[in-house]
C-alpha positions in Angstrom: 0.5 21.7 -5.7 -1.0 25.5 -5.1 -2.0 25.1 -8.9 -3.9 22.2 -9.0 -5.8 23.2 -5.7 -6.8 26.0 -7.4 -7.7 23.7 -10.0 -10.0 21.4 -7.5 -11.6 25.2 -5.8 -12.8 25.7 -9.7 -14.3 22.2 -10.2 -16.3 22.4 -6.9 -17.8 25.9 -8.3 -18.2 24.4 -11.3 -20.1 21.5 -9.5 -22.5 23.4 -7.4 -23.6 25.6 -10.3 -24.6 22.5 -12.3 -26.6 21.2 -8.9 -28.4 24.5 -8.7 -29.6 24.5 -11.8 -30.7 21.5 -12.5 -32.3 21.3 -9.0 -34.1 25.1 -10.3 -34.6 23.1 -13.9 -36.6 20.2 -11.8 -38.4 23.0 -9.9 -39.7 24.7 -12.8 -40.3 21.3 -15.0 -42.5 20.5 -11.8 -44.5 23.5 -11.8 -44.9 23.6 -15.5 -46.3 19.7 -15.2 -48.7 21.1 -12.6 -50.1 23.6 -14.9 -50.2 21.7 -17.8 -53.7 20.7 -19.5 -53.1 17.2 -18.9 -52.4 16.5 -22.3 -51.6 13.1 -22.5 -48.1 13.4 -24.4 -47.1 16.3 -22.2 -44.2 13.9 -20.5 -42.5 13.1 -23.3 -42.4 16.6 -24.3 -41.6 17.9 -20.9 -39.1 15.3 -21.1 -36.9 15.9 -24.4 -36.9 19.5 -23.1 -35.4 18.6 -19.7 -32.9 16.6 -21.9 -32.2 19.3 -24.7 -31.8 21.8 -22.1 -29.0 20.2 -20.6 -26.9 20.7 -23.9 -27.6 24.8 -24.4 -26.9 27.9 -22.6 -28.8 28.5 -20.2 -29.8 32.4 -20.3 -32.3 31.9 -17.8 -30.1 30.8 -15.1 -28.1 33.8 -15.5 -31.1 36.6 -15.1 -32.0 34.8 -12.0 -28.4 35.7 -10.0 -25.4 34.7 -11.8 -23.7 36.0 -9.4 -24.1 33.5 -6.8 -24.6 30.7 -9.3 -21.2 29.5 -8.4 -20.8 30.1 -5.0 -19.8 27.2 -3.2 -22.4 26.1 -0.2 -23.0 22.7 -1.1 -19.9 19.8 -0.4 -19.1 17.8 -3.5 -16.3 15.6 -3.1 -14.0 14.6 -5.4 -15.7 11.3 -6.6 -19.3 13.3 -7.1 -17.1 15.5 -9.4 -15.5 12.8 -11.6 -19.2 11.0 -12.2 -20.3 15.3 -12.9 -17.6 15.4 -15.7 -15.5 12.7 -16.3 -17.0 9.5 -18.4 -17.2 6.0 -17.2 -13.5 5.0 -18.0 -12.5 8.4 -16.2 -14.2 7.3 -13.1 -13.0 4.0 -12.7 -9.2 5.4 -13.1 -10.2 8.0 -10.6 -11.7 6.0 -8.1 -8.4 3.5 -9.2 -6.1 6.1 -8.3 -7.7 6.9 -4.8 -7.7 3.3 -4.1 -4.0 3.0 -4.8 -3.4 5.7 -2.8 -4.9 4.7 0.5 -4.0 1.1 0.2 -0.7 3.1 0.3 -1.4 5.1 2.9 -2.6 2.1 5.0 0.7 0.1 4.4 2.5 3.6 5.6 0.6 3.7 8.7 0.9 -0.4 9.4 4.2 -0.5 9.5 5.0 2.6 11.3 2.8 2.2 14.4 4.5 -1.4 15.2 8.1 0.3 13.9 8.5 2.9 16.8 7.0 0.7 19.5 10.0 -2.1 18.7 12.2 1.0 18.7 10.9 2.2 22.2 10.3 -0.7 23.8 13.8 -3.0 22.4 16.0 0.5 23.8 13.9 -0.2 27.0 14.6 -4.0 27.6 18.2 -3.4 28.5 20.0 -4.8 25.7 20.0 -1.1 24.2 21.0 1.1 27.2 19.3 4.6 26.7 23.1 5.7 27.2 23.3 4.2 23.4 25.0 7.1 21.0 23.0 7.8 18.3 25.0 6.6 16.1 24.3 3.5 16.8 22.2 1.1 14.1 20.5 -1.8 14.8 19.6 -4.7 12.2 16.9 -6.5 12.2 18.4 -9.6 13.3 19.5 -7.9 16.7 17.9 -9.0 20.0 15.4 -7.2 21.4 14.3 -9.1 24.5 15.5 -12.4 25.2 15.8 -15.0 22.0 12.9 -12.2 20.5 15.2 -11.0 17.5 13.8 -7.1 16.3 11.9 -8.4 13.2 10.3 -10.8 15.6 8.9 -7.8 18.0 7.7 -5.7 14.7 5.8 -8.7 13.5 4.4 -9.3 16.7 3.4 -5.5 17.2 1.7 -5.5 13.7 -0.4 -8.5 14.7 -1.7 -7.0 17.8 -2.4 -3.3 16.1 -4.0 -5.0 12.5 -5.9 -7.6 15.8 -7.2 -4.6 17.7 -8.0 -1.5 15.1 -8.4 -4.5 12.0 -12.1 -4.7 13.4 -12.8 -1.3 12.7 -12.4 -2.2 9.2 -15.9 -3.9 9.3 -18.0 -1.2 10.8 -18.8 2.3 10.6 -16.3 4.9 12.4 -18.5 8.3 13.3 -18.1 10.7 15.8 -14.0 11.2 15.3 -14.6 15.1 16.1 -12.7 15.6 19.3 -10.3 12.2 18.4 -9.3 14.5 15.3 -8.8 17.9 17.6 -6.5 16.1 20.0 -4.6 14.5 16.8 -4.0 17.7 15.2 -3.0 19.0 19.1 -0.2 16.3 19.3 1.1 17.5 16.0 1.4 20.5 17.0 3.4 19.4 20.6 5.4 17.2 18.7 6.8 19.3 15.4 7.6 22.1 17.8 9.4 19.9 20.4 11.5 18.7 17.8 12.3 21.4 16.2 12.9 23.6 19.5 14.9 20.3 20.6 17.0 20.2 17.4 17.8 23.9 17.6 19.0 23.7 21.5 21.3 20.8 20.3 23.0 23.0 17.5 23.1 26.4 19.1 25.6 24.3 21.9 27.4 23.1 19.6 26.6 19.3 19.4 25.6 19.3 15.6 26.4 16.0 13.5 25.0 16.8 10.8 27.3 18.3 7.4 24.8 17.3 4.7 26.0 17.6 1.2 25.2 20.4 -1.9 23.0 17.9 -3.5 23.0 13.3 -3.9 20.7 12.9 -7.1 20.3 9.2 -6.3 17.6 10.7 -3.5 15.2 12.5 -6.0 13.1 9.8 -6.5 11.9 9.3 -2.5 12.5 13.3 -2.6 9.5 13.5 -5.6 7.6 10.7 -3.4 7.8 12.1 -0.5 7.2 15.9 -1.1 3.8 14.8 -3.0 2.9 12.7 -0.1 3.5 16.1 2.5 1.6 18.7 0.1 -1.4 16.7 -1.0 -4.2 18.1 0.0 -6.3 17.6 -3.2 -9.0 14.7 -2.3 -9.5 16.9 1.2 -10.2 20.5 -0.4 -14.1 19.7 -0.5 -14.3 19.4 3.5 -12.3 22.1 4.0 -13.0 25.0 1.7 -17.1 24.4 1.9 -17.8 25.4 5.5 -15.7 28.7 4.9 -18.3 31.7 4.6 -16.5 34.4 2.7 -14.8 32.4 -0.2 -14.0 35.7 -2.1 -10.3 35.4 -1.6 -9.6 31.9 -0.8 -7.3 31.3 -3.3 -5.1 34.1 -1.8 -5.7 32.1 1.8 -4.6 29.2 0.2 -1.5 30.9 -1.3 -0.7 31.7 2.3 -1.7 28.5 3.6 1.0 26.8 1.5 3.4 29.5 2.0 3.1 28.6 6.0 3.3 24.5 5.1 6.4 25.3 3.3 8.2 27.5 6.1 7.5 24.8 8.5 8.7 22.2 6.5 11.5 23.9 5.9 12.5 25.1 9.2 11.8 21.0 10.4 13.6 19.5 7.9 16.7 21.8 7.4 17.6 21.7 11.8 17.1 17.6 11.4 19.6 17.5 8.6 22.2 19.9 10.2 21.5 18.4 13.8 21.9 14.6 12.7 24.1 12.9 10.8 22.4 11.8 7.2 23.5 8.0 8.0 22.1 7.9 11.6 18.8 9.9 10.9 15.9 7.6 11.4 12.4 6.9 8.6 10.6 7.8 11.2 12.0 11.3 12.5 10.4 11.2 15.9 12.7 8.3 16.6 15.9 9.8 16.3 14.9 12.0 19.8 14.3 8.8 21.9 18.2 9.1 23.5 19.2 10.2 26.4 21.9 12.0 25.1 19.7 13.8 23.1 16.6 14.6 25.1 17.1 14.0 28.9 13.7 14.3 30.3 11.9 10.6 30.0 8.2 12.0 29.1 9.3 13.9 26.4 11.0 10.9 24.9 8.4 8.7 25.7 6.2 11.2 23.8 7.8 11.7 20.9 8.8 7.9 20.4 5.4 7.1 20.8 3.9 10.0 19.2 2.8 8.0 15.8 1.6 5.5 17.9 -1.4 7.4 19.3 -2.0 9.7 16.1 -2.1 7.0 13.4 -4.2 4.9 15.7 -6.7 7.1 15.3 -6.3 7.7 11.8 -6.3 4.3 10.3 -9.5 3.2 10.9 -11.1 6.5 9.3 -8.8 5.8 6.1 -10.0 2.1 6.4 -13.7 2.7 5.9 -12.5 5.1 4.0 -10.7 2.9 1.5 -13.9 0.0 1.9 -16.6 2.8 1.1 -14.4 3.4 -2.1 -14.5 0.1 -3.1 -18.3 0.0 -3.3 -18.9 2.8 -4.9 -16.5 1.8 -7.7 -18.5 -1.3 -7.8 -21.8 -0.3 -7.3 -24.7 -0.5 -9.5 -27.9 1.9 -10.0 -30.9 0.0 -8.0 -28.6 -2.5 -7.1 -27.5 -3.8 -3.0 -24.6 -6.3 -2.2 -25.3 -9.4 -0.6 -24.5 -9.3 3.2 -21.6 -11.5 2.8 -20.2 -9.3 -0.1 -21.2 -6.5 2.4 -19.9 -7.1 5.7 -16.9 -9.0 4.8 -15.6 -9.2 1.3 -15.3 -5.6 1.2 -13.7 -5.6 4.6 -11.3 -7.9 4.3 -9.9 -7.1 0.8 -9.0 -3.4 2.3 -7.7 -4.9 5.1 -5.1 -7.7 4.3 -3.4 -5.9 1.3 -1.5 -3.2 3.6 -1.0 -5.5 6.1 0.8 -8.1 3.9 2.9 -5.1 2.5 3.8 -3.7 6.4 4.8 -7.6 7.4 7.0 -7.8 4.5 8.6 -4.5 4.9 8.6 -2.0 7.5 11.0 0.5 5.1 8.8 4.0 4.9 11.1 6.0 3.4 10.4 3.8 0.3 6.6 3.3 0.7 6.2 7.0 1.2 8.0 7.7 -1.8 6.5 5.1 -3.9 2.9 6.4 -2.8 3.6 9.4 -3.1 5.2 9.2 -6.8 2.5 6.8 -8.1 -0.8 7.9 -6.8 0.1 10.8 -5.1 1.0 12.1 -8.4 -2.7 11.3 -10.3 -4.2 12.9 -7.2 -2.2 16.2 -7.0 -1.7 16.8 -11.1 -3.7 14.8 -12.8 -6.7 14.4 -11.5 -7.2 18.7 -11.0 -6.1 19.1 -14.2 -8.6 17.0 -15.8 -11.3 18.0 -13.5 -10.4 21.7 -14.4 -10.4 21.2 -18.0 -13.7 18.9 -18.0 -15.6 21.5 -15.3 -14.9 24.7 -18.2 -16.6 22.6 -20.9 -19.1 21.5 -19.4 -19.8 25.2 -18.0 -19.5 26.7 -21.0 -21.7 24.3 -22.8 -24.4 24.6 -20.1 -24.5 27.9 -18.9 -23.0 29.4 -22.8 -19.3 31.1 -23.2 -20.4 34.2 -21.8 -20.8 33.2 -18.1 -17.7 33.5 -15.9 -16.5 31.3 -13.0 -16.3 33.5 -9.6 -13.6 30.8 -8.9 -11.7 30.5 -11.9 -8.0 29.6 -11.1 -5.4 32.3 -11.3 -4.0 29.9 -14.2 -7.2 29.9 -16.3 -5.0 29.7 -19.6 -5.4 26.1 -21.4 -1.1 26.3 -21.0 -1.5 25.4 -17.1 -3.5 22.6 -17.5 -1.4 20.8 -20.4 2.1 22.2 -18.5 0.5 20.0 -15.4 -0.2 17.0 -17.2 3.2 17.0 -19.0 5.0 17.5 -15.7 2.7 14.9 -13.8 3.6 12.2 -17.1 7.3 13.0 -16.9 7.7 12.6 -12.6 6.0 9.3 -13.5 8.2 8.2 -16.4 11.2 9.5 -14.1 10.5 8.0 -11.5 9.7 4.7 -12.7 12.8 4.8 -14.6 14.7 5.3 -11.6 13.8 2.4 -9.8 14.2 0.1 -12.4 18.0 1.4 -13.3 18.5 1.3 -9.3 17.2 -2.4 -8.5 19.2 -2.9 -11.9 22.5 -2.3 -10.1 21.8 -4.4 -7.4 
């Protein structure tokens, strides 16, 4: 994953030298046209030299500061960059891939916001007493209130969550600034209550958890679902252009990672020694809704409902997301879509999809690792990889072999980029492979 960010830091370089120059090759065709005679083929020629000159080395772009040619002040996201060097086929699997990927992410977030409300509020009812082990499991044919079975609350939940954020879908979502802040705030509450919560519970002694060496039948969600923690890929634009001193950012995303890793670490190896594997929850927040686990009602109340209020906020943003990618994938030069294409075609196709899925199945151990494997992998290997090798031709063709990229990856040998792609093939062979010999068997 560090790789092929480094791989995405190069292709936004590579992307704002090309801007520059070609906004400094418009500056000087204009002041050439201005000065011209007026000779009454002068466009043409002006013309065929603005198009000749975007297949040879530029010399003159590297007198005037090739120093700075690269430096990365302007955001290009990662759907500018495929149209800047991938062809037309390239694009449309890009802009595929993304597609896939946040239909995915959708589906994730649709069935875990109405999943840990039917957890809270069926324990709540009375016919789950908070006194409850927590070894206890519940199916989905269980009551939860009444003749309401457990299935029936989830569904019921979905409909009002997809009924009151669904809208969203159809309008523009701006100003998500200080939502954002207080997302990443809860986060922050919540990961270190658990993991302060899970480490009071084994330092006394009341531990469940004996976890084996290794089960091989859990790499495939393991590959899922460790793409779908360390992608970052399709974000890097946003966050690395407002940095001012880019000098070393590789190194600060080295550390960056290093940090993501520790804490992912330290969260996931006190769950699996505080919790029994059978009784650990999809949702991991869950599993700290007991009393006998946590005694104090707001902190379980706040972790049980945690997802609740972050994803909230989230989906819509990925929804308009998701509905702005769909245009662009479809969208023609001069062209405008019909309000009816517009406002509600668009709409509802990135709407119903994920829903459908979450009403279906509310298992996210297996849509985070199928997202994760499938177009989490074109987004964290492929996609860099190819965007890294495209970026250093089209550099070198432009600005001539001579001219070095400030932000070349630390792997700028051909070796990384065709190691990447054989690895990202393979985890999709494997895993594909998997699930077929597993739903095989059953």
């Amino acid at each position: 994953s560090y790789m092929t960010t480094t791989f995405v830091v190069e292709a936004m370089a590579a992307a704002n030298a090309q801007l520059r120059w070609k906004r400094m090759e418009k500056r000087k065709d204009d002041e050439d046209e201005d000065s011209s005679s007026g000779v009454s083929d002068s466009d043409v020629l002006l013309q065929d030299g603005y198009e000749r000159a975007e297949t040879r080395p530029i010399l003159s772009v590297q007198r005037r500061g090739s120093a700075n040619i690269f430096e990365i002040t302007e955001r290009v996201e990662m759907g500018q960059m495929a149209s800047m060097f991938f062809n037309k086929v390239g694009v449309n699997l890009f802009y595929f891939c993304i597609i896939i990927y946040l239909y995915g992410d959708l589906a994730i977030y649709a069935a875990a916001v109405p999943v840990s409300l039917m957890q809270v509020t069926c324990s709540v009812t009375g016919n789950h007493s908070c006194s409850v082990g927590d070894s206890t499991k519940y199916n989905d044919t269980d009551k939860c209130w009444g003749p309401i079975r457990r299935i029936d609350a989830y569904r019921l939940y979905l409909a009002v969550f997809t009924l009151l954020l669904g809208p969203f879908t159809f309008f523009n979502v701006q100003k998500t600034k200080y939502l954002q802040i207080m997302t990443s705030l809860m986060r922050w509450i919540a990961f270190i209550l658990m993991i302060i919560l899970a480490l009071i519970r084994i330092s006394r002694g009341q531990a469940e958890g004996h976890p084996s060496m290794a089960e091989l039948s859990g790499i495939r969600n393991l590959f899922g679902v460790c793409v779908y923690s360390f992608m970052c890929q399709h974000s890097l634009p946003s966050l690395i252009t407002p940095i001012s001193k880019k000098k070393h950012v590789n190194k600060l995303v080295l550390l960056d990672y290093i940090l993501i890793l520790a804490f992912y670490s330290l969260l996931s190896f006190t769950a699996i020694y505080c919790f029994r594997n059978d009784t650990l929850m999809d949702m991991y927040t869950l599993n700290f809704t007991n009393c006998e686990i946590v005694s104090v009602a707001f902190i379980r109340y706040f972790l049980g409902l945690f997802p609740v209020f972050t994803i909230s906020t989230n989906f819509p943003i990925i929804a308009v997301t998701l509905r702005n990618n769909w245009k662009t994938l479809f969208h023609r030069e001069g062209g405008t879509y019909p309000w009816l294409v517009d406002r509600i075609v668009f709409p509802a196709i990135t709407l119903i999809p994920p829903v459908l899925v979450a009403f279906c199945t509310h298992d996210l151990e297996s849509l985070v690792g199928i997202t994760g494997a499938y177009a989490g992998n074109g987004i964290q290997y492929l996609i860099p990889a190819f965007l890294a090798y495209c970026s250093r031709k089209d550099t070198q063709l432009v600005f001539g072999s001579g001219t070095v990229n400030k932000h070349l990856s630390p792997f700028r040998h051909s070796f990384w980029i065709v190691f990447v792609l054989i690895w990202g093939f393979s985890c999709f062979i494997f895993v594909t492979a998997n699930i077929v010999l597993s739903e095989s068997k059953l």
